[in-house]
C-alpha positions in Angstrom: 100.7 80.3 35.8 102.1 83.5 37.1 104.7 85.4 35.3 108.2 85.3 37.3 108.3 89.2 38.2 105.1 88.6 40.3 106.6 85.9 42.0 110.1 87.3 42.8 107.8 90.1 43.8 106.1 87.8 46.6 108.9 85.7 47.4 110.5 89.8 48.3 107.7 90.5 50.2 107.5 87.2 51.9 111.8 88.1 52.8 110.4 91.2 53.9 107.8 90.3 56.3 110.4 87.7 57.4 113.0 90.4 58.1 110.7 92.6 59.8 109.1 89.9 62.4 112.3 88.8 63.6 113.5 92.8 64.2 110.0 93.1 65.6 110.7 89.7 67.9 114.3 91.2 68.8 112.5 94.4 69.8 110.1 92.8 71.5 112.0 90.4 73.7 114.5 93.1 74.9 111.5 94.9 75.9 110.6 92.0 77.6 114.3 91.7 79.6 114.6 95.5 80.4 110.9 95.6 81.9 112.4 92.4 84.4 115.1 94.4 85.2 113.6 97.0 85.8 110.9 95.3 88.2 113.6 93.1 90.0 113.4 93.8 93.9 117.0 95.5 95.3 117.8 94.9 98.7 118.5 97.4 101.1 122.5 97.6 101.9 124.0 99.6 104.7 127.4 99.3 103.5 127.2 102.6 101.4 127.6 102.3 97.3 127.7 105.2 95.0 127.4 107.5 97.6 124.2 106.6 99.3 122.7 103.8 102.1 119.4 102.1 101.3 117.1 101.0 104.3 113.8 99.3 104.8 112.0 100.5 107.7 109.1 98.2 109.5 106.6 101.1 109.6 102.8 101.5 109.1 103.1 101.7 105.5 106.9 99.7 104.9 109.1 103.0 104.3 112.0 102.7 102.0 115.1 105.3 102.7 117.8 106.7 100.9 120.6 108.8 102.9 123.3 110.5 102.1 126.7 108.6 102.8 128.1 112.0 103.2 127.3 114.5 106.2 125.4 117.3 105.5 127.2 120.6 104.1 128.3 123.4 107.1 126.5 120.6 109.2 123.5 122.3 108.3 119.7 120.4 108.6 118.4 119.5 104.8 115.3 118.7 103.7 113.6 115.4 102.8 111.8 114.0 99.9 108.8 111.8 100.4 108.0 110.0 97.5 104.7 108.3 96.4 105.1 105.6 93.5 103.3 104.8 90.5 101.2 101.8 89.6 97.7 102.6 89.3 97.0 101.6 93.2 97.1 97.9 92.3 101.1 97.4 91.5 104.2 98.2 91.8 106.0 99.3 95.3 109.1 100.9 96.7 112.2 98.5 96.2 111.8 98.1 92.5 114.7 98.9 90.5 113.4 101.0 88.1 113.0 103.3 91.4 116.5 102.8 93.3 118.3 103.6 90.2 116.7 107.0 90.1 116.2 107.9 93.6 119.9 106.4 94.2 121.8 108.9 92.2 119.4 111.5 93.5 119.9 111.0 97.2 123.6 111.5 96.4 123.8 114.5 94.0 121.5 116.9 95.7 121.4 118.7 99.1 119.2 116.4 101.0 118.7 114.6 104.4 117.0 111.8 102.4 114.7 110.1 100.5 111.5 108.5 102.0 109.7 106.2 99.6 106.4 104.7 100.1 105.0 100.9 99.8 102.0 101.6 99.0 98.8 99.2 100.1 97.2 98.3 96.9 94.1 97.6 95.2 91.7 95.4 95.3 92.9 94.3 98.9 93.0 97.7 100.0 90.8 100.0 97.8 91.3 103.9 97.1 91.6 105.4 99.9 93.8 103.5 101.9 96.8 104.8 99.5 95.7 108.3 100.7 95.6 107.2 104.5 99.1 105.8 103.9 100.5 109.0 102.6 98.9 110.7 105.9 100.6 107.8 108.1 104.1 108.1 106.7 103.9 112.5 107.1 103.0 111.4 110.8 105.8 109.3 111.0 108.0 112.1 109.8 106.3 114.6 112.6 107.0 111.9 114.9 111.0 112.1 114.5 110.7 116.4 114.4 112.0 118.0 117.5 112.7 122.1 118.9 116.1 122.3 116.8 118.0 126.1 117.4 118.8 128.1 113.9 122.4 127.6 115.2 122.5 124.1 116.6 124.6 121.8 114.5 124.4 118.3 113.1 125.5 116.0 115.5 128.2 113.1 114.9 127.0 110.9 112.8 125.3 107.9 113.5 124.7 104.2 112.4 120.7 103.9 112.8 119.3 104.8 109.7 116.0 106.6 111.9 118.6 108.5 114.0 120.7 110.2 110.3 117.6 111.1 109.3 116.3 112.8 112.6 119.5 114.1 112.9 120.2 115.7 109.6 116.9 116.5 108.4 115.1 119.8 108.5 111.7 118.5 109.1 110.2 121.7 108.7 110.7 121.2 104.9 109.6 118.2 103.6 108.4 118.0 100.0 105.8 115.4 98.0 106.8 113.9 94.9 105.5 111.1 92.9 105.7 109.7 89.9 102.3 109.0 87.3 99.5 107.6 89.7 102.1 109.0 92.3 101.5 112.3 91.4 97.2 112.3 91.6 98.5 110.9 95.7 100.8 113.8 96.4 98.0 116.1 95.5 95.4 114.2 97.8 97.4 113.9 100.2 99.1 117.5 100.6 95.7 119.0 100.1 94.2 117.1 102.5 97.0 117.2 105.2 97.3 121.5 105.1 93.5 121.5 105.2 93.7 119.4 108.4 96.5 119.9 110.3 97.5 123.8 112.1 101.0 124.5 111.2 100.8 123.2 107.6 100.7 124.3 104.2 100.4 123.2 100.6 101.9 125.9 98.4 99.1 126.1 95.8 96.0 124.8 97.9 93.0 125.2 96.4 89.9 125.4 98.4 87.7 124.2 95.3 89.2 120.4 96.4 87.7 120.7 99.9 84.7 118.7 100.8 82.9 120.4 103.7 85.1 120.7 106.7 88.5 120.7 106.7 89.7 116.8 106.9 92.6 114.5 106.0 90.1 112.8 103.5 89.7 115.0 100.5 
């Protein structure tokens, strides 16, 4: 028969284990209720919150937007963000909330036209490289909304279409990649690719070691 220190010692260690599963569990499961939140879907709104608007736009990939409620400074053009999102090519897309939390407050605090996010197409439906091709679709929709703008001509008065802000505010002339994790490797394709391809482009740090033979959009 054991002596009664050893078995006060188990019956500790038993309390122990006890007391550290159930912190464990409580870890664990709030884990478990940030990760929803954070992967809940938010809805676009036009009615402006915190500063900013949030639209979906029915383009070849989905585009997600994020403008400014307030006009630009001196009524001068600003640039745009395009943004690339992260999931590995197989998840995630553009109206979580783990993004519009962050790109929100952004679009707000900083001297932009706007924030362009991506919905990417994903794996295994639509293999590596139809993300890339994306990326290359959503810079020409951006060229498609450029015009001739004079260094002196103004903003005009605003507008409610979402497409027209953004053509109307942006300098198109300055629009810069960003991404987040698998995001990132995609903004690097992609603006490789696109300054190798297209006259009138350029990736500040392009490195002709990532070109395969001639110059293409498919890197």
């Amino acid at each position: 028969m054991g002596s009664p220190c050893c078995c006060k010692k188990l019956v500790d260690g038993r309390r122990g284990l006890d007391k550290d599963l159930r912190r464990r569990l409580r870890r664990a499961t709030r884990a478990a209720a940030e990760f929803r939140a954070m992967a809940a879907a938010i809805a676009p709104y036009d009615a402006q919150c915190n500063g900013v608007t949030v639209h979906d736009i029915a383009a070849s990939p989905p585009l997600r937007m994020y403008l400014p409620a307030a006009p630009p400074l001196l009524g001068r053009r600003l640039p745009v963000l395009l943004h690339f999102h992260a999931g590995v090519y197989g998840v995630g897309d553009s109206t979580l909330a783990l993004y519009h939390s962050f790109y929100a407050g952004l679009a707000a605090s900083i001297p932009i036209a706007g924030i362009v996010s991506i919905t990417l197409p994903l794996a295994p439906e639509n293999p590596l490289p139809a993300a890339i091709a994306a990326g290359y679709a959503a810079i020409d929709w951006l060229k498609s909304l450029a015009r001739h703008v004079l260094p002196t001509e103004l903003v005009p008065d605003p507008t409610s279409d979402p497409v027209s802000k953004l053509r109307n505010t942006a300098d198109l002339s300055r629009v810069f990649l960003i991404g987040d994790s698998s995001g990132a490797n995609l903004v690097h394709q992609v603006a490789a690719g696109f300054s190798l391809a297209e006259q009138g482009y350029w990736c500040w740090g392009d490195d002709p070691r990532y070109a395969k033979g001639m110059p293409n959009r498919m890197v």
